[in-house]
Each structure stands twice: as structure tokens, then as C-alpha cells.
N, CA, C and O of each residue as an XYZ file, in Angstrom:
340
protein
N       0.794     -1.179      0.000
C       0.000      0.000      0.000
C       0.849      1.261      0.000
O       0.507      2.209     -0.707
N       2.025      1.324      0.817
C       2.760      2.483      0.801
C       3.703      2.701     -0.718
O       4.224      3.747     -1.106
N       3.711      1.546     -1.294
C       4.596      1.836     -2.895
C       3.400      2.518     -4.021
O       3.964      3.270     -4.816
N       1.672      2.401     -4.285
C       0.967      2.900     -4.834
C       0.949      4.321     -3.929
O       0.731      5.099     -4.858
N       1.009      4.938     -3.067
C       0.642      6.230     -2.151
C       2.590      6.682     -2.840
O       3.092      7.770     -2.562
N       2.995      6.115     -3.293
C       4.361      6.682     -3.061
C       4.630      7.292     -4.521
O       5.151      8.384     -4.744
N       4.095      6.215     -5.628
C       4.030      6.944     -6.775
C       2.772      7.698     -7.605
O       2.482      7.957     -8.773
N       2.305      7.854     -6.477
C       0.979      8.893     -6.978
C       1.595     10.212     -6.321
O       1.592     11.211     -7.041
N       1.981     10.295     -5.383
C       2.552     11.685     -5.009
C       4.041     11.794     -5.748
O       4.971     11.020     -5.522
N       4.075     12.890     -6.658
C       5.253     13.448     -7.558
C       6.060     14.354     -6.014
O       5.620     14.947     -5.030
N       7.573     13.972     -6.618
C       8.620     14.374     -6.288
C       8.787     16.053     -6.164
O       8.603     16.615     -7.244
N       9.129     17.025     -4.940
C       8.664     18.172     -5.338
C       9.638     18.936     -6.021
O      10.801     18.631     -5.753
N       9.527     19.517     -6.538
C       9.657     20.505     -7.702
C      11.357     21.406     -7.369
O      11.289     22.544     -6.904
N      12.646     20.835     -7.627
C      13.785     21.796     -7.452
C      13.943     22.877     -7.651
O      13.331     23.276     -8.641
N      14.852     24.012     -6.847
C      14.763     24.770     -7.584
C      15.309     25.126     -9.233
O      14.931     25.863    -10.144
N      16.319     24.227     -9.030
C      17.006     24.885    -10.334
C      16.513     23.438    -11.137
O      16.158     22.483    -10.447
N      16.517     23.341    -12.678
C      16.324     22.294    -13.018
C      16.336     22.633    -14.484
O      15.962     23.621    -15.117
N      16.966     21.334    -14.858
C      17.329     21.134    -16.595
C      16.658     19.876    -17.095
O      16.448     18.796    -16.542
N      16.249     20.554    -18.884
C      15.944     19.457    -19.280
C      16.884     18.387    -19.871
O      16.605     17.213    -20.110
N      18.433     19.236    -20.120
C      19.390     18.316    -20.969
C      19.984     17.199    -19.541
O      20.653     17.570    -18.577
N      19.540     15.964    -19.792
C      20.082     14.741    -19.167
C      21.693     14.967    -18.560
O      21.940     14.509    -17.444
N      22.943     15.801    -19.452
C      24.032     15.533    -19.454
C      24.642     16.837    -18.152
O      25.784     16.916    -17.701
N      23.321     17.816    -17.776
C      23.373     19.105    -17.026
C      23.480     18.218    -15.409
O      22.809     17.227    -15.121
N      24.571     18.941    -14.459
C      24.349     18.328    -13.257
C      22.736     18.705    -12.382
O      22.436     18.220    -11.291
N      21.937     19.593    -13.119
C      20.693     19.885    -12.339
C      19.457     19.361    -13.652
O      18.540     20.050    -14.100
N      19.806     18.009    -14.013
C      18.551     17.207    -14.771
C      18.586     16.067    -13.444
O      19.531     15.590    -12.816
N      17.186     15.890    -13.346
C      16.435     15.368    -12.357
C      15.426     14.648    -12.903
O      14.304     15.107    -13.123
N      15.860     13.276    -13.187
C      15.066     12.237    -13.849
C      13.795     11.854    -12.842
O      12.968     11.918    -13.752
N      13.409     11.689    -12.288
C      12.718     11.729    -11.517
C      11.171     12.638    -11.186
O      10.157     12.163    -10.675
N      11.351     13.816    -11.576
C      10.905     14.624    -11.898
C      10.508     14.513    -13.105
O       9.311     14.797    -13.162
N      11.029     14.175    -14.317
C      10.388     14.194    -16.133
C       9.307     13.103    -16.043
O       8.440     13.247    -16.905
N       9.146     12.146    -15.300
C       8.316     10.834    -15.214
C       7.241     11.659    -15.095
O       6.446     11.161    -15.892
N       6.588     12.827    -14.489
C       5.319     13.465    -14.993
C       5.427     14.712    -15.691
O       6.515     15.282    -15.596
N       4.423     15.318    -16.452
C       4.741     16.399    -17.146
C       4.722     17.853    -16.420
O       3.730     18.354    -15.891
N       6.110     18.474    -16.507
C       6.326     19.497    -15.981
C       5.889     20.769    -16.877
O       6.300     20.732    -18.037
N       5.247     21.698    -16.569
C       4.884     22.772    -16.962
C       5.468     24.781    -16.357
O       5.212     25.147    -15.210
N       5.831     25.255    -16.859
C       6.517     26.427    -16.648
C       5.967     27.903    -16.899
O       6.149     28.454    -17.985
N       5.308     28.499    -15.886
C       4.791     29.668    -15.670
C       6.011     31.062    -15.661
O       6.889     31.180    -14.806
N       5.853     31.728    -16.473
C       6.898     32.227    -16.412
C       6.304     33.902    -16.877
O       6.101     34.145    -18.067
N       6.082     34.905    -15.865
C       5.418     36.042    -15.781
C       3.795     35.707    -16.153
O       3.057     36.498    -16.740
N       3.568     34.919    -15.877
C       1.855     34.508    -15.463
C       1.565     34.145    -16.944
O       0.456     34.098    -17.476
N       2.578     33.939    -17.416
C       2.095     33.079    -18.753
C       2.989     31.717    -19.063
O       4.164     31.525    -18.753
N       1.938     30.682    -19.883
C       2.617     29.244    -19.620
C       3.832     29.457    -20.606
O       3.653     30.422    -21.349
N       5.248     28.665    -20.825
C       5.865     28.717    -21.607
C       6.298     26.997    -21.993
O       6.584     26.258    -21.051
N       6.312     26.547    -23.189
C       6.461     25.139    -23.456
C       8.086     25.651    -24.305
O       8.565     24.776    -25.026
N       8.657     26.628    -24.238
C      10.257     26.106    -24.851
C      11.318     25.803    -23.813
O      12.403     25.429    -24.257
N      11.162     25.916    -22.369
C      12.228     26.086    -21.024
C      13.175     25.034    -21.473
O      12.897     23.845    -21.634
N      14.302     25.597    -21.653
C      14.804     24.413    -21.208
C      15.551     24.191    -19.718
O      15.985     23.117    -19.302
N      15.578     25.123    -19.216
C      16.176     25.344    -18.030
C      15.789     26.460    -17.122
O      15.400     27.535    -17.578
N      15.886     26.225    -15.849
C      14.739     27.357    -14.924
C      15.628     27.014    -13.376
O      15.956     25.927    -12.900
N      15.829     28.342    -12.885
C      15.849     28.509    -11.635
C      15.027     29.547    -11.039
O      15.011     30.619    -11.645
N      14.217     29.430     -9.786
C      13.470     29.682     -8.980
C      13.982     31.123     -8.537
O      13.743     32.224     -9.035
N      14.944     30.679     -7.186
C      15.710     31.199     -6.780
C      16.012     32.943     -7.381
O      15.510     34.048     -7.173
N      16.972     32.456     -8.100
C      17.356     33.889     -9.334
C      16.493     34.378    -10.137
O      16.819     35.473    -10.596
N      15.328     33.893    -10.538
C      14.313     34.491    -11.438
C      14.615     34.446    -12.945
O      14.423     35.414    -13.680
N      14.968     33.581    -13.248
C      15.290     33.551    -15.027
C      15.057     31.649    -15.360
O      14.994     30.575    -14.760
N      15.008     32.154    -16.540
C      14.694     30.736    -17.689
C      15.820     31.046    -18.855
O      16.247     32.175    -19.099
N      16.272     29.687    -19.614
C      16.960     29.668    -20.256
C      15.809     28.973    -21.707
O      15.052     28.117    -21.249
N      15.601     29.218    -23.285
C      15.493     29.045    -23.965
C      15.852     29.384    -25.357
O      16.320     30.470    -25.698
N      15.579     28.283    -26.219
C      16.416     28.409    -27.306
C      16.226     29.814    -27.920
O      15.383     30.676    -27.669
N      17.267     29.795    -28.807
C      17.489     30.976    -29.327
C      17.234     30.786    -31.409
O      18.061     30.868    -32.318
N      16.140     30.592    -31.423
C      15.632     30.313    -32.753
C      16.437     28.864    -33.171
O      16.590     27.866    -32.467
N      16.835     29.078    -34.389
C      17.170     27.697    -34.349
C      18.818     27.696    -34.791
O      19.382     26.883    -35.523
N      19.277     28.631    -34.246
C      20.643     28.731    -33.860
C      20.915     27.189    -33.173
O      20.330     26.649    -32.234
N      22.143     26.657    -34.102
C      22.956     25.691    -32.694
C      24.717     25.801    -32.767
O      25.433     26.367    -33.593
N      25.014     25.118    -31.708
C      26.349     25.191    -31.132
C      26.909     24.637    -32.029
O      26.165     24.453    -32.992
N      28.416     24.100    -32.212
C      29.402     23.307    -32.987
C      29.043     21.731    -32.325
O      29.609     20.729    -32.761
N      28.345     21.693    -31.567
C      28.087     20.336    -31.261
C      26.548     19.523    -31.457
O      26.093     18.404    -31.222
N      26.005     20.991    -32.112
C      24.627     20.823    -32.856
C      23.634     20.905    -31.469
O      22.418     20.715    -31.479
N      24.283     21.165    -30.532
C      22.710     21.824    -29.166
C      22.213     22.969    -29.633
O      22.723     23.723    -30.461
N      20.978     23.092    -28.949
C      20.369     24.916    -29.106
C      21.432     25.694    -28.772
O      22.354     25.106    -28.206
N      21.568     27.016    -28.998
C      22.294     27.821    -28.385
C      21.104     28.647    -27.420
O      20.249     29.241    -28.077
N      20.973     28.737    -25.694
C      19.948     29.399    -24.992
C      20.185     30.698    -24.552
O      21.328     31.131    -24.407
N      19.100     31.400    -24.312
C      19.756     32.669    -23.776
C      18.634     32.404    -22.394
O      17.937     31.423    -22.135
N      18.802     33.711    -21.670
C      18.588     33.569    -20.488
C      17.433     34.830    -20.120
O      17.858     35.985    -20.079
N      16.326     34.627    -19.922
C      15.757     35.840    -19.413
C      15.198     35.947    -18.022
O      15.133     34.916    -17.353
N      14.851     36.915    -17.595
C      14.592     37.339    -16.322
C      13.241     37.624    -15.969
O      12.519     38.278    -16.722
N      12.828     37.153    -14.813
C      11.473     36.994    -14.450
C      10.744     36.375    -13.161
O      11.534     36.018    -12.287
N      10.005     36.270    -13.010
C       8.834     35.563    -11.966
C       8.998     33.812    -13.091
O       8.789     33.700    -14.299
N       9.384     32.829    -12.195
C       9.268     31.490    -12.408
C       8.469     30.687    -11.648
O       8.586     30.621    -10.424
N       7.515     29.956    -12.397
C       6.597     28.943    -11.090
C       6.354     27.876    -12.006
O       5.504     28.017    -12.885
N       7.159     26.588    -11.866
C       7.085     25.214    -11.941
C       5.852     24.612    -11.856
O       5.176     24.791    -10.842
N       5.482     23.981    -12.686
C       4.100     23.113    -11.991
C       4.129     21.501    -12.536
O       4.586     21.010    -13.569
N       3.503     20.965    -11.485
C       2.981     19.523    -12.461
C       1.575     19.783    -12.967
O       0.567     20.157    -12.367
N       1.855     19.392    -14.614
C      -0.156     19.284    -14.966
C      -0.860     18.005    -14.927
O      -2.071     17.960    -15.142
């Protein structure tokens, strides 16, 4: 009974958190439900990266990429609020 009560309640929400796997703040654990990103009271589906804390999000930058073929992100500043939907 305590392993069904254990995966119905999601893991809470870090502050800082990435979607690239290879970042020391990707948190597998967390992607197992769908995370959603409020970001100045409007939803945003490009994050790829978000800290709480400091107030900024990182997303791509059109479809610019690196020499290793990643997005290239920039960083903006703001009110951040994480959610599960």
C-alpha cells in the first residue's frame, strides 16, 4: 500500500532544473510526470532550463545551434513557477 501512495505523489519541484540529461541539475525523476513552466503569469512550453531562486529561464534561441549541434539558450529574467499538470 505504501509503494501505490508513493508513486501517486510526484517528487517536489527543485529549484534549479534542466531538461538536458548531461546538465548536473537534470532530475530524472521529476520528467516521469509532465512538468509545466509559468513564467510572468504566462505558460511557456520552450524552457529548457529554470531557476526559482534567481528568477530567469533559459530558452532556445531560434534555431541557432552550437558546434556540437545543441540549441544555443539565452537567459531571461522573471517571476518562475514550476508546476505539475
Amino acid at each position: 500500500m505504501e509503494d501505490q501512495q508513493s508513486t501517486s505523489t510526484p517528487p517536489p519541484l527543485p529549484d534549479r532544473l534542466s531538461v538536458d540529461p548531461r546538465s548536473p541539475h537534470h532530475v530524472a525523476a521529476v520528467f516521469e510526470r509532465d512538468v509545466g513552466i509559468r513564467f510572468n503569469g504566462k505558460e511557456r512550453h520552450d524552457v529548457e532550463e529554470y531557476c526559482i531562486s534567481e528568477g530567469w529561464i533559459r530558452v532556445p534561441a531560434g534555431k541557432t545551434v552550437d558546434r556540437r549541434g545543441q540549441p544555443l539558450l539565452i537567459k531571461i529574467k522573471g517571476t518562475v513557477e514550476p508546476f505539475y499538470r
